[in-house]
TORMARMI-78656 format. One record per residue: residue in one letter; residue number from 1; x, y, z of N, C-alpha, C, O in turn. Coordinates in Angstrom, 3 decimals, always signed. Layout:
N
("a", NUM, (X, Y, Z), (X, Y, Z), (X, Y, Z), (X, Y, Z))
...
This chain:
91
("x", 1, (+49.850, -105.985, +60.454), (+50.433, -105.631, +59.165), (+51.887, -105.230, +59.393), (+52.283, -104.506, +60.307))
("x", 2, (+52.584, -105.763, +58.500), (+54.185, -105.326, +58.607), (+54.723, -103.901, +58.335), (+53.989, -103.101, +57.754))
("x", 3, (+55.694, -103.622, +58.640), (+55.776, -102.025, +58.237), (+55.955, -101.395, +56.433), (+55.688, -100.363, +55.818))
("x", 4, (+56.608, -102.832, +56.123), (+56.711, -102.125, +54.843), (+55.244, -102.146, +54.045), (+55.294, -101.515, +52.989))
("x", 5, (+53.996, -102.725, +54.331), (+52.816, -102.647, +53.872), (+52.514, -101.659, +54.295), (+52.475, -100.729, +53.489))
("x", 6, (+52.231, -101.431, +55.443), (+51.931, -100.025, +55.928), (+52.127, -98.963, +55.425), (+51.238, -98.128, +55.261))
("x", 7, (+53.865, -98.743, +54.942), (+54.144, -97.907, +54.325), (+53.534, -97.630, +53.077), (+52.798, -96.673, +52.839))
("x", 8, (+54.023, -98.883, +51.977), (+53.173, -98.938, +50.840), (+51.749, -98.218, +50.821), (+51.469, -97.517, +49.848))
("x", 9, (+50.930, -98.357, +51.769), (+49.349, -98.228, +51.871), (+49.375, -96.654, +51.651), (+48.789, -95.993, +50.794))
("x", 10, (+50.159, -96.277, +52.596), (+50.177, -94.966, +52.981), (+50.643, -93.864, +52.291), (+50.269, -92.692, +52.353))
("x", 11, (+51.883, -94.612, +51.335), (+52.106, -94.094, +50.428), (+51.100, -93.893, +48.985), (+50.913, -92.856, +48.349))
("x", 12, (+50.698, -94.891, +48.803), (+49.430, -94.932, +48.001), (+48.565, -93.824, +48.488), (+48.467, -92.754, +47.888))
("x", 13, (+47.878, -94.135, +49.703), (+47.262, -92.809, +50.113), (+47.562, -91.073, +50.052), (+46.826, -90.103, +49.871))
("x", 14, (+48.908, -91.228, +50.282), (+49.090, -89.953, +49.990), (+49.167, -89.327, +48.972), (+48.986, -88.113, +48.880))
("x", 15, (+49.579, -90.438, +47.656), (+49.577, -89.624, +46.326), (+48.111, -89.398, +45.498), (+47.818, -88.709, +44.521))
("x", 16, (+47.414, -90.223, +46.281), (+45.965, -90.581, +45.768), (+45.495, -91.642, +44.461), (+45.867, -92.801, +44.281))
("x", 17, (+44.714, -90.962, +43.776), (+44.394, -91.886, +42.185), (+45.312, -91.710, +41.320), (+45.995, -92.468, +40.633))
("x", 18, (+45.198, -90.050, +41.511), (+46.517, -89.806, +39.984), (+47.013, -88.608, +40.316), (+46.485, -87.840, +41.120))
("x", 19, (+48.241, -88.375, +39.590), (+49.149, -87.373, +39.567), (+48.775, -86.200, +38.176), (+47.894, -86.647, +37.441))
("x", 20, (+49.207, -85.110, +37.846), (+48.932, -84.554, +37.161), (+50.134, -84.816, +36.274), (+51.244, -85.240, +36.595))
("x", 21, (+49.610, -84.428, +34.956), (+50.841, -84.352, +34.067), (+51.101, -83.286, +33.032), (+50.418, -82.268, +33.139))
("x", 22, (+51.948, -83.350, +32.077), (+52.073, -82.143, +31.770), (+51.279, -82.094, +30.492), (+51.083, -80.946, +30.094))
("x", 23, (+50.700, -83.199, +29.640), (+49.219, -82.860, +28.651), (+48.227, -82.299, +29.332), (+47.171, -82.305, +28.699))
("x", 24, (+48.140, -81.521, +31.032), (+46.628, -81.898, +31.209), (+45.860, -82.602, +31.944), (+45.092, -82.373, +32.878))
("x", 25, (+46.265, -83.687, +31.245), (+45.571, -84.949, +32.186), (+45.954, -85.379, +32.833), (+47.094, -85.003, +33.107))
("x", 26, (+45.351, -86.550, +33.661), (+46.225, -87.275, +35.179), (+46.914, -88.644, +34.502), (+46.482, -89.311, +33.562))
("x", 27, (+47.971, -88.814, +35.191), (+48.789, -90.261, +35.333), (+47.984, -91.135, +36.499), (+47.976, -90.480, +37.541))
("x", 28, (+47.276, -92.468, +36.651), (+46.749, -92.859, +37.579), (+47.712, -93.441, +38.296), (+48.671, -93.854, +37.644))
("x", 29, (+47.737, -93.633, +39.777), (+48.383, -93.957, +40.259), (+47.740, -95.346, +40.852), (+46.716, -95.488, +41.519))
("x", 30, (+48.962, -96.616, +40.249), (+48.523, -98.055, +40.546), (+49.243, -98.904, +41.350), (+50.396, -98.837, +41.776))
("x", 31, (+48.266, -99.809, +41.499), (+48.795, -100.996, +42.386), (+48.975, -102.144, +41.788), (+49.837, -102.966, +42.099))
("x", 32, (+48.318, -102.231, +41.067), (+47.967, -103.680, +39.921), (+47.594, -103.020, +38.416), (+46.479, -102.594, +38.110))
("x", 33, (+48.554, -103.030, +37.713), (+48.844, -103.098, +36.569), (+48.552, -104.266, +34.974), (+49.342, -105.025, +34.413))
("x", 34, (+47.192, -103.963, +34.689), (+47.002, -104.917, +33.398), (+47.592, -104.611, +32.330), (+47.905, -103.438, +32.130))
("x", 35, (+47.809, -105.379, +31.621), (+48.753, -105.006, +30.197), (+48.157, -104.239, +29.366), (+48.871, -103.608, +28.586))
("x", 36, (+46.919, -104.101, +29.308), (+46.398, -103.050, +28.610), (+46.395, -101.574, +29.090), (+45.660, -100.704, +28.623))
("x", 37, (+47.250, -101.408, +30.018), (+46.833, -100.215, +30.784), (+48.412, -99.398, +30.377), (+49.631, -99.520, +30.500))
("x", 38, (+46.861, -98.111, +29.565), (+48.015, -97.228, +28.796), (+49.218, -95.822, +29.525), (+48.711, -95.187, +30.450))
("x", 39, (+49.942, -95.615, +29.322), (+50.822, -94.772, +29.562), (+50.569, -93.092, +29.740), (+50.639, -92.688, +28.579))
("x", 40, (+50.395, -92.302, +30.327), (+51.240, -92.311, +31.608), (+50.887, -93.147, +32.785), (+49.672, -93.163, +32.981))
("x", 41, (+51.546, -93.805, +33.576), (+50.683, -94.123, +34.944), (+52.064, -94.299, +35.837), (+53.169, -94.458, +35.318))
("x", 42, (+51.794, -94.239, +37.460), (+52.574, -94.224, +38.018), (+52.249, -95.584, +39.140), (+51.080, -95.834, +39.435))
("x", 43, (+53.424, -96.430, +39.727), (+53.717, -97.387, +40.358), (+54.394, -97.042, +41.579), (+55.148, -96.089, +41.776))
("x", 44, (+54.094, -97.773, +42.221), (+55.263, -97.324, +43.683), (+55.935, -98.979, +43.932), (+55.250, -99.989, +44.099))
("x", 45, (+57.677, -98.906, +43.896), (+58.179, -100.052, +43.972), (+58.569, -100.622, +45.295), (+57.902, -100.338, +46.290))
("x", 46, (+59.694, -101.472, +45.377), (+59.938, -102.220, +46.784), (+60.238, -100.971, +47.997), (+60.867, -99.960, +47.687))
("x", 47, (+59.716, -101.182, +49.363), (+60.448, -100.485, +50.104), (+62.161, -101.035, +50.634), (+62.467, -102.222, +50.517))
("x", 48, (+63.167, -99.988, +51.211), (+64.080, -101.087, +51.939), (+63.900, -100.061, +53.091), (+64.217, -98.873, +53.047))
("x", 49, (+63.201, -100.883, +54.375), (+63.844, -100.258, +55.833), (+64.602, -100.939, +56.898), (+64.575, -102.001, +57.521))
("x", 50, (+65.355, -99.746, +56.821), (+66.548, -99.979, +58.304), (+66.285, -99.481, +59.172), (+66.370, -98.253, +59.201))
("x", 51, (+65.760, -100.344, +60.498), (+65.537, -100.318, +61.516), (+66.421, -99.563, +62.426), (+67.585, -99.954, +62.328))
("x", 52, (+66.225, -98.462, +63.412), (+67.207, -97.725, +63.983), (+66.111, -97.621, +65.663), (+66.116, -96.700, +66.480))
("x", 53, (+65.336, -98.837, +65.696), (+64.711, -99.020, +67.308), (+66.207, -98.820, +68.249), (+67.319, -99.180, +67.864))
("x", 54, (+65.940, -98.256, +69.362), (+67.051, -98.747, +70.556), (+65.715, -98.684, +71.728), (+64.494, -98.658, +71.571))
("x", 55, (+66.472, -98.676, +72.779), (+65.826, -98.830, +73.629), (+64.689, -97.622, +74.280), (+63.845, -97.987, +75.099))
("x", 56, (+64.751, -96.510, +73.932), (+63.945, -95.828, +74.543), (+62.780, -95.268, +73.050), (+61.763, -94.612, +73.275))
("x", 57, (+63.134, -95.622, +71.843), (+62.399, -94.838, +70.331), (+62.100, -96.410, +69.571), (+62.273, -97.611, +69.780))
("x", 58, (+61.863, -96.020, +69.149), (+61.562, -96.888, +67.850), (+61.323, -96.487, +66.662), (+60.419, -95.657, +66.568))
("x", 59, (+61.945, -96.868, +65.527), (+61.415, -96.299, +64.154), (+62.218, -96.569, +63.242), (+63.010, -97.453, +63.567))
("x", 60, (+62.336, -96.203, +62.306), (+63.067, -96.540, +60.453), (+63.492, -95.737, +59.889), (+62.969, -94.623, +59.924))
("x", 61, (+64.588, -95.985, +59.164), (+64.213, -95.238, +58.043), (+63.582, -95.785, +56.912), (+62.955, -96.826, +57.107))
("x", 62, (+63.602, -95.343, +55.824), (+62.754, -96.101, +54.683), (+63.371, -95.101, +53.101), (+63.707, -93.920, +53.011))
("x", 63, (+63.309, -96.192, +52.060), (+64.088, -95.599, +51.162), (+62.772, -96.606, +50.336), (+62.653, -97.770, +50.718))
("x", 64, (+61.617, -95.956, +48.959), (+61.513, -96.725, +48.523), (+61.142, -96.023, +47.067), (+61.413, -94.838, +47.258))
("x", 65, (+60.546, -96.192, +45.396), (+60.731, -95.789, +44.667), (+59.709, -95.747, +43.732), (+59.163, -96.836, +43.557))
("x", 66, (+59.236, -94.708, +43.001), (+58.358, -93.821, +42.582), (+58.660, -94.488, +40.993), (+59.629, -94.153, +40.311))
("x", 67, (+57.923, -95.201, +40.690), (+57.897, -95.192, +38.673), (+56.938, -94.545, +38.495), (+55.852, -94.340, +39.038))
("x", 68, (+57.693, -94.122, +37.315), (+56.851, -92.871, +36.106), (+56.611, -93.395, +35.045), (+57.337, -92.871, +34.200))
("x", 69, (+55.874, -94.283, +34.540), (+55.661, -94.976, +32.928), (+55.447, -93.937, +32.209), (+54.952, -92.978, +32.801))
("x", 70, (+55.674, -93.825, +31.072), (+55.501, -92.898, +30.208), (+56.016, -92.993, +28.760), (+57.198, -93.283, +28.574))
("x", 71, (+54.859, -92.672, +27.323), (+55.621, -92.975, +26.324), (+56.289, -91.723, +25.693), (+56.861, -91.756, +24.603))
("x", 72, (+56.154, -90.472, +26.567), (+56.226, -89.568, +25.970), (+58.010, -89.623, +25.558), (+58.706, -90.304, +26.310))
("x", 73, (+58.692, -88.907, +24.381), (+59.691, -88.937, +23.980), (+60.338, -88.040, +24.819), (+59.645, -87.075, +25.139))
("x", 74, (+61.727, -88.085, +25.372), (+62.312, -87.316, +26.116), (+61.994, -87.876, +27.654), (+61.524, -88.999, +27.837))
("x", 75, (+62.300, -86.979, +28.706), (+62.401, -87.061, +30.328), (+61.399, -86.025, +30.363), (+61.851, -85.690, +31.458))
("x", 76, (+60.257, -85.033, +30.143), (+59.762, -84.268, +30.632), (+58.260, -84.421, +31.346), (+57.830, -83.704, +32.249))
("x", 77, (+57.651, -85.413, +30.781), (+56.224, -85.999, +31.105), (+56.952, -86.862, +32.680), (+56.260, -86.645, +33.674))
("x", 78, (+58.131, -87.700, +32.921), (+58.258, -88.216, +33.856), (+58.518, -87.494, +34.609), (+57.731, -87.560, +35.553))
("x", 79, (+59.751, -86.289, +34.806), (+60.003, -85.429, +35.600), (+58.954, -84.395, +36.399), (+58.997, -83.968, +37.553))
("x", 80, (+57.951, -84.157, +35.267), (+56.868, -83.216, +35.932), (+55.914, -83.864, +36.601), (+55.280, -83.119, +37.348))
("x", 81, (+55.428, -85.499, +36.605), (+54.838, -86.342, +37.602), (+56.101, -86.645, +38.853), (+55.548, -86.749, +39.947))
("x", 82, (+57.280, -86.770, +38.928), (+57.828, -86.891, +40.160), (+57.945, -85.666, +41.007), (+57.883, -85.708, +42.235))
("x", 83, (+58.131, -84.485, +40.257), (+58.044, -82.874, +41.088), (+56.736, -83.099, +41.311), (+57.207, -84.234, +41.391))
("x", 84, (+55.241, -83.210, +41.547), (+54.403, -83.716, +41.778), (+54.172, -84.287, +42.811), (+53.609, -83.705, +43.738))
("x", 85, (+54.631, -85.799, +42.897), (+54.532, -86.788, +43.964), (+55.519, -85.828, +45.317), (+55.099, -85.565, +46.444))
("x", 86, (+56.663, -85.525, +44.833), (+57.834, -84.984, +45.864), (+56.942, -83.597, +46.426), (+57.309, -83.230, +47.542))
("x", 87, (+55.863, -82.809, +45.828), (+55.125, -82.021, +46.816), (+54.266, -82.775, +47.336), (+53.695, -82.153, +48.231))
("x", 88, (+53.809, -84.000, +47.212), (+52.579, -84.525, +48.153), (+53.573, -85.272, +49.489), (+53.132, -85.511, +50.613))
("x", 89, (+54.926, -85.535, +49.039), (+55.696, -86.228, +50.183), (+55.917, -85.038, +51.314), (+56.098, -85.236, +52.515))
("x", 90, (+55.850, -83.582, +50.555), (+56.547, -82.813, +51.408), (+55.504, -82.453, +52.694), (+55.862, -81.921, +53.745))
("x", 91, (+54.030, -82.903, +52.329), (+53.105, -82.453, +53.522), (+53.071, -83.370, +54.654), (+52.377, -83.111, +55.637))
């Protein structure tokens, strides 16, 4: 498996099914997205990694990006699912 799948996987793993939100209920967290599938829910998008192997380490960095669907009016239903995800990154 390539690294950026890996990552993906893992990232998936770490946030789990769903995120909490601020009605209450959970935002699910997806991979495959049907059109019927209602709002809140969260996506994880492309990774980009830059390789920083030399000769004695190996490893990446990695930069990749967190969607927040949401119909709620305003930024506050999205913001309180990314403070969320950003404590499950921090463990």
């Amino acid at each position: 498996m390539n690294a950026e799948l890996e990552l993906h996987a893992a990232i998936l793993d770490k946030l789990g099914a769903s995120i909490p939100n601020i009605f209450g209920n959970d935002a699910p967290v997806l991979d495959n997205v049907t059109q019927d599938q209602k709002a809140p829910y969260i996506t994880v998008g492309d990774a980009l990694l830059n390789d920083f192997s030399a000769d004695v380490t190996t490893g990446f960095n990695a930069l990749f990006t967190i969607n927040v669907w949401s119909d709620y009016l305003g930024q506050a239903e999205r913001k309180y699912c990314l403070l969320s995800t950003s404590d499950d990154a921090d463990e």
